[in-house]
Residue, then its C-alpha position, 0 to 999 in steps of 0.5 A: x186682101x192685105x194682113x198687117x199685124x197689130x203691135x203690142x202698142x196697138x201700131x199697125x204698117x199701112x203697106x208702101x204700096x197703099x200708101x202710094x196708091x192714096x198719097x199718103x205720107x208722114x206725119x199726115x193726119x188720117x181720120x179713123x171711122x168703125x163702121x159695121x165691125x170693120x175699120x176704115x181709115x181716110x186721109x185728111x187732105x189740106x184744104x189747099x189740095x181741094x181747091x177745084x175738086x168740084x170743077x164742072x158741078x152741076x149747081x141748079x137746084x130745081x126749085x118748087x113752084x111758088x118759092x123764091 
């Protein structure tokens, strides 16, 4: 488990390690959600790289009988 400290402008270092693990750099734009008194952060990727993540997806939908 990794500890960073918090600045007293409320700043905290994400490590370089995790950094290059989520291909993270400067000046992006991360998302920051609370969720059970816990902090997480998620990358906002550009809509450019999320061309083809859903390659090879399953897009039947079973339908129920008597609907179009």
């Amino acid at each position: 488990m990794r500890a960073v400290t918090v600045s007293p402008k409320f700043q905290v270092v994400i490590p370089k390690d995790v950094r290059e693990s989520m291909g993270i750099i400067s000046g992006q734009k991360i998302q920051m959600l609370t969720y059970c008194n816990r902090i997480e952060l998620i990358p906002i990727k550009p809509m450019s790289e999320m061309k083809g993540f859903l390659k090879g997806i399953d897009t039947e939908v079973p339908r129920d009988k008597g609907r179009i």
